[in-house]
C-alpha positions as CSV (number, residue, x, y, z in Angstrom):
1,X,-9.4,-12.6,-36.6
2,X,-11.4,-13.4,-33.5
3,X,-12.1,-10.8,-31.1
4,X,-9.7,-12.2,-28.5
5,X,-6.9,-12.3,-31.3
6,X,-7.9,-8.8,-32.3
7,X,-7.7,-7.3,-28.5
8,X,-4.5,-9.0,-28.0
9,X,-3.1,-7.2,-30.8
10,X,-4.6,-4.0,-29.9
11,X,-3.2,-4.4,-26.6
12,X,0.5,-5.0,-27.7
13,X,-0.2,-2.0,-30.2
14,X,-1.0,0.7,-27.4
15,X,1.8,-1.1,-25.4
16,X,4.4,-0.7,-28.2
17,X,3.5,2.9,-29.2
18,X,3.0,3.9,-26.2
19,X,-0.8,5.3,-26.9
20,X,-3.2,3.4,-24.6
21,X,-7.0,2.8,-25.8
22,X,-10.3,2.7,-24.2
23,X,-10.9,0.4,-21.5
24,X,-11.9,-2.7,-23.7
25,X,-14.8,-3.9,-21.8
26,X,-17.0,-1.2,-22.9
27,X,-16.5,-2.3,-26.6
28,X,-16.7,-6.3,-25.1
29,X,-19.5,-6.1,-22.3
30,X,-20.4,-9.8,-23.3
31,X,-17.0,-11.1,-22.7
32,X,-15.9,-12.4,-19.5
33,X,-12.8,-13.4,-16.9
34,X,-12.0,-16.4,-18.7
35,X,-12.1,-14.4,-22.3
36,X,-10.1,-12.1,-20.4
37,X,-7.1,-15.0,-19.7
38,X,-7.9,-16.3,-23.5
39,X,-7.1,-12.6,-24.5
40,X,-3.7,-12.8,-22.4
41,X,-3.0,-15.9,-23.4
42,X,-2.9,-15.0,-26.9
43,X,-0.9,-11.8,-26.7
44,X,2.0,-14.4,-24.2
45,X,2.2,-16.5,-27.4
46,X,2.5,-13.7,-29.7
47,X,5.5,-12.4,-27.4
48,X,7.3,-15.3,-27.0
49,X,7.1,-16.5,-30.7
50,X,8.8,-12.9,-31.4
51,X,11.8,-13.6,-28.7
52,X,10.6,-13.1,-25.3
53,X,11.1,-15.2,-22.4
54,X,9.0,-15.7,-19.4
55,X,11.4,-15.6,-16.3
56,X,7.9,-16.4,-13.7
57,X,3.9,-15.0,-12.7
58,X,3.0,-12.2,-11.0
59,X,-0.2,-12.1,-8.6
60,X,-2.0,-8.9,-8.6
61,X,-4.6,-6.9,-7.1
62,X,-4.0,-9.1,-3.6
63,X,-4.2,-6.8,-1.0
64,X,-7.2,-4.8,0.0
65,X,-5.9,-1.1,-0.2
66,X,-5.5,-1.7,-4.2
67,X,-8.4,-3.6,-5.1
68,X,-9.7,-0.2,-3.6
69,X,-7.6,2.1,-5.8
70,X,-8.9,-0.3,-9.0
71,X,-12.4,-1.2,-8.1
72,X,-12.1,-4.7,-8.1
73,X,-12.9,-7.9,-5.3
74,X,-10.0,-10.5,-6.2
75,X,-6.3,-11.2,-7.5
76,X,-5.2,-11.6,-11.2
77,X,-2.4,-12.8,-12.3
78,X,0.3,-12.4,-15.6
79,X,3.6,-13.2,-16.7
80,X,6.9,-11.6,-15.6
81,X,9.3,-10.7,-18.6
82,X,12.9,-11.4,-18.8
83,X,13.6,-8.2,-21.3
84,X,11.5,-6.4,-18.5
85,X,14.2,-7.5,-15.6
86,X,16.2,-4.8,-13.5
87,X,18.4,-5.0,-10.3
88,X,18.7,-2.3,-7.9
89,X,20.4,1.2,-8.5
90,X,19.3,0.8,-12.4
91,X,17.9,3.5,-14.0
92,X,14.8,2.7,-16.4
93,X,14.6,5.0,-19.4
94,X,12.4,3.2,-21.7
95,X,9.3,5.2,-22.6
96,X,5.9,4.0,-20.5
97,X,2.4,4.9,-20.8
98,X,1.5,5.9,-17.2
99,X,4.1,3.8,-15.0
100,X,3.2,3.2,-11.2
101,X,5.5,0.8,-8.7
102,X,4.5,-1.4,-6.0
103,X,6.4,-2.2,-3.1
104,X,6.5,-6.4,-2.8
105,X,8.3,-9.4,-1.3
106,X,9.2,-11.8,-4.6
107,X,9.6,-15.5,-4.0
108,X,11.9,-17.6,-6.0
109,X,10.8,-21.6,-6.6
110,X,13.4,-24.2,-6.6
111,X,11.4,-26.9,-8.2
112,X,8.5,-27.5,-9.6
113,X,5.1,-27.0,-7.9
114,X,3.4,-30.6,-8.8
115,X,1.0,-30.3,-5.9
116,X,-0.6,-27.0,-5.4
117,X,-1.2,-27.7,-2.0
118,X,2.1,-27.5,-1.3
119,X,3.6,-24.8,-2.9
120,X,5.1,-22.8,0.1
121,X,7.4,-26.2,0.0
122,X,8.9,-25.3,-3.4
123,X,10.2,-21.7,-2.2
124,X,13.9,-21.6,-2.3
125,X,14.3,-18.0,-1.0
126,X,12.9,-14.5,-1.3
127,X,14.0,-10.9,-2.6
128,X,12.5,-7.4,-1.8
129,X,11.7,-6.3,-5.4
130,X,9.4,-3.3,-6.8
131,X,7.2,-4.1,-9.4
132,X,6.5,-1.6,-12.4
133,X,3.1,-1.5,-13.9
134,X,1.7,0.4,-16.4
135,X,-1.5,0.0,-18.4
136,X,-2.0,0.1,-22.2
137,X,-5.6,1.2,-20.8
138,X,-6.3,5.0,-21.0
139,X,-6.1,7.0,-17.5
140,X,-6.0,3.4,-15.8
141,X,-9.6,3.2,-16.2
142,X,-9.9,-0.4,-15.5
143,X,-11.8,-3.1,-14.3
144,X,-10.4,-6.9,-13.8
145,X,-11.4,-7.9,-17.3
146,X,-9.3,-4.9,-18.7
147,X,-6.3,-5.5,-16.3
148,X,-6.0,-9.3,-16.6
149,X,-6.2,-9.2,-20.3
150,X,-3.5,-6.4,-20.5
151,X,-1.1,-8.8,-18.7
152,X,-2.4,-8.0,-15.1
153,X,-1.1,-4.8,-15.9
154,X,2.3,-5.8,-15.3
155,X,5.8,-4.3,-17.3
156,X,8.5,-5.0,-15.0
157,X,10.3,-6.2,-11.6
158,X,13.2,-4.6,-9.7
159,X,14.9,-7.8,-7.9
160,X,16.8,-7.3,-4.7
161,X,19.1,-8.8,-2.8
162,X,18.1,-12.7,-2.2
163,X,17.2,-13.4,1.0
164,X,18.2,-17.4,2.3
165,X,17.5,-19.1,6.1
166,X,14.7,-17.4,7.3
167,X,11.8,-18.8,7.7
168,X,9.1,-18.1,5.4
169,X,6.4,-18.6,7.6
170,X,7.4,-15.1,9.3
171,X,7.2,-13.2,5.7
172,X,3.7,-12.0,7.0
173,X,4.8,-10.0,9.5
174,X,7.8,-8.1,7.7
175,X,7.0,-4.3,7.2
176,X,7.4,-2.4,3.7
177,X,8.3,1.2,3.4
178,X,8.3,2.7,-0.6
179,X,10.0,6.2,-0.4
180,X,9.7,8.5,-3.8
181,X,12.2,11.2,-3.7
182,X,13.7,10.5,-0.7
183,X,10.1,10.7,1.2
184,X,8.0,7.4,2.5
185,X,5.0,7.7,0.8
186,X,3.6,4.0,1.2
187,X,4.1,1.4,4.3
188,X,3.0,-2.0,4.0
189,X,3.2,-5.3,5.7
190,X,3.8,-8.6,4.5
191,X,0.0,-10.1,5.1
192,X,-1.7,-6.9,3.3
193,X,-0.7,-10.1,0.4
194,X,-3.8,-12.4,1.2
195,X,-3.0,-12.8,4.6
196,X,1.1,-13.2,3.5
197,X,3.1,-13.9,0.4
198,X,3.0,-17.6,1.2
199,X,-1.6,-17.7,0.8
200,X,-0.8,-15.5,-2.5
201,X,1.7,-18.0,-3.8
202,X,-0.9,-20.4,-2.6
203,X,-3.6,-19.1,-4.6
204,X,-1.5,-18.8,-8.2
205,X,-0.4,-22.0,-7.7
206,X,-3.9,-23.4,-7.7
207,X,-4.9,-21.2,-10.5
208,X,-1.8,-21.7,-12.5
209,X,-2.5,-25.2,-12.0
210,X,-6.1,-24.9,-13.1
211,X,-5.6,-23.0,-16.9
212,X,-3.1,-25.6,-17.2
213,X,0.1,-23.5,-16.2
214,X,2.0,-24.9,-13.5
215,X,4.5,-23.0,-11.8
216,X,8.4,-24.5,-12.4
217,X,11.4,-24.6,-10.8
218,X,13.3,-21.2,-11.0
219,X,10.4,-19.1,-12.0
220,X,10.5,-15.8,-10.3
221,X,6.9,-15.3,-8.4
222,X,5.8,-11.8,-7.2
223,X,3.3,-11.8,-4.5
224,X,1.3,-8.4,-5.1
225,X,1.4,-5.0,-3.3
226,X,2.5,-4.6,0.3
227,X,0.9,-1.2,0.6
228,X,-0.3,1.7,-2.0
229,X,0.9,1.7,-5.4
230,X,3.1,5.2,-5.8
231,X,2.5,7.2,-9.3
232,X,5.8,7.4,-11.5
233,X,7.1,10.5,-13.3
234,X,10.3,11.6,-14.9
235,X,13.0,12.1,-13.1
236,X,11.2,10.0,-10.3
237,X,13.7,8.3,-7.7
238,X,11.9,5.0,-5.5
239,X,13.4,3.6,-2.6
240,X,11.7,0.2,-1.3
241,X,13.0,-0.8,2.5
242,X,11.7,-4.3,3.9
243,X,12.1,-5.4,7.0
244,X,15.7,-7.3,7.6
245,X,16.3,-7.2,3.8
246,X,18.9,-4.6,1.9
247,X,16.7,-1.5,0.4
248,X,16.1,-1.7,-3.1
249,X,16.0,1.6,-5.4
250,X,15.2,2.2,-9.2
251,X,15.5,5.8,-11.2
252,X,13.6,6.8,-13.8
253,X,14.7,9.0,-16.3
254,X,13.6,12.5,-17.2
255,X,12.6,11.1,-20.5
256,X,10.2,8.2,-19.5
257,X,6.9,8.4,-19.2
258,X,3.9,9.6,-21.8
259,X,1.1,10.3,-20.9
260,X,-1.0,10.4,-24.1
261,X,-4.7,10.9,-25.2
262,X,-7.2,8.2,-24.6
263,X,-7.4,6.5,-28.3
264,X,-10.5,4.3,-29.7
C-alpha cells in the first residue's frame, strides 16, 4: 500500500470510529499540497465505490479570521456529501469527533462551468447554509496538508431556504450573524469570502478545473466562513441569520460529540 493509500485509510478509520490520530504531517514532513489532494483523492474514491454520492465542493479556509484560528495563508477545498445533507430545524445526532459550524452563503450551479472564467455565470441561486466540520485530526492540530487531505475538514452542510432574483454581485455586502444558544457569537459579511462568494467560487472553479475536476451543473458549492467558526457540544442549539435570507438553525443532540485521546 502506498503511503497516500495508507493515510487515506487511516483517515476514514479515525473518521468512522470516531478516534482522531496525530496530525499526519509529522509522520509525512516530505509530503506536500499536491500529496495532500492525492491523499483526498484516494479516500473520495474509496467513499464513493462504497455508496456515497458527491452532491458539490466546498472552499475552505477563505477568509482571513480562520486562516488565523488554523495557521494557514490560502483556501482548500473538498467534497460535500449527500448522506452528510440536512435542512434547517434538523437535529444531528450522529456521533463526531470535535464538531465546529461555520456560518456561509452556498451557491447552487445550473450548468456546467466549462470556462472558469466565467463561473459566477453558472450560478442559478444561493442558500444561507451552516457548514459542519470536524477533523479526524487530534485537538484540530492542523496545518493545510492535514486539513486538505482529511477532506478540507469538511462533514456536513445545513441548506436553507433558496434564495432567486437577486443579484449576485451584491452577495459581498450581505451580513452573517451565527447565534449558539440563542446568543450571537460570530458576525460576518459576505466578502470576509475572498473578497465575496462570487472570487471564492472563482478560485475553485480554476482549481477544480486544474486537478481535472470541473464543477457541473447542480453541484451544491459552499463558499467558506463568513466570520469565526463556533465550537459544537451536546445539546448545542445554532442559529445562522443572513442578511434578506430566512434564518437557518441545526440542533445537536446531547449525545453527539466525542472528544477522544489523540491516537498514533
Amino acid at each position: 500500500m502506498s503511503v497516500h493509500a495508507d493515510l487515506a485509510a487511516r483517515l476514514a478509520a479515525a473518521r468512522a470510529s470516531g478516534v482522531p490520530i496525530a496530525p499526519p504531517r509529522h509522520d509525512h514532513p516530505a509530503l506536500g499540497l499536491a500529496d495532500a489532494y492525492r491523499v483526498q483523492d484516494l479516500a473520495t474514491a474509496a467513499r464513493r465505490a462504497a455508496g456515497g454520492q458527491t452532491i458539490g465542493r466546498k472552499i475552505g479556509l477563505t477568509s482571513t479570521a480562520v486562516q488565523r484560528q488554523f495557521g494557514v495563508d490560502e483556501p482548500d477545498s473538498g467534497w460535500l456529501w449527500a448522506d452528510c445533507r440536512f435542512c434547517g430545524g434538523d437535529t444531528i445526532a450522529r456521533p463526531l469527533i470535535a464538531p465546529r459550524v461555520e456560518g456561509e452563503i452556498a451557491l447552487v450551479l445550473g450548468r456546467d462551468v466549462d470556462d472558469p472564467a466565467d463561473a459566477a455565470g453558472a450560478v442559478d441561486h444561493f442558500m444561507p447554509a451552516l457548514e459542519i466540520v470536524d477533523s479526524a485530526i487530534a485537538g484540530w492540530d492542523v496545518r493545510l496538508f492535514d486539513t486538505v487531505a482529511d477532506n478540507a475538514s469538511g462533514w456536513g452542510v445545513v441548506l436553507g431556504e433558496p434564495v432567486r432574483g437577486v443579484p449576485l454581485h451584491g452577495l459581498a455586502d450581505l451580513t452573517m450573524a451565527l447565534a449558539r444558544n440563542g446568543v450571537v457569537e460570530s458576525r460576518g459579511i459576505g466578502g470576509a469570502t475572498m473578497g465575496g462568494p462570487l472570487a471564492a467560487l472563482g478560485w475553485l472553479a480554476h482549481h477544480a478545473d486544474g486537478r481535472g475536476q470541473p464543477l457541473r451543473a447542480g453541484e451544491i458549492i459552499m463558499t467558506g466562513a463568513l466570520g469565526p467558526v463556533l465550537p459544537a457540544r451536546p445539546g448545542d442549539a445554532f442559529t445562522l441569520e443572513i442578511a434578506g435570507c430566512a434564518p437557518v438553525s441545526i440542533s445537536f443532540a446531547d449525545a453527539t460529540g466525542r472528544h477522544e485521546a489523540p491516537q498514533g
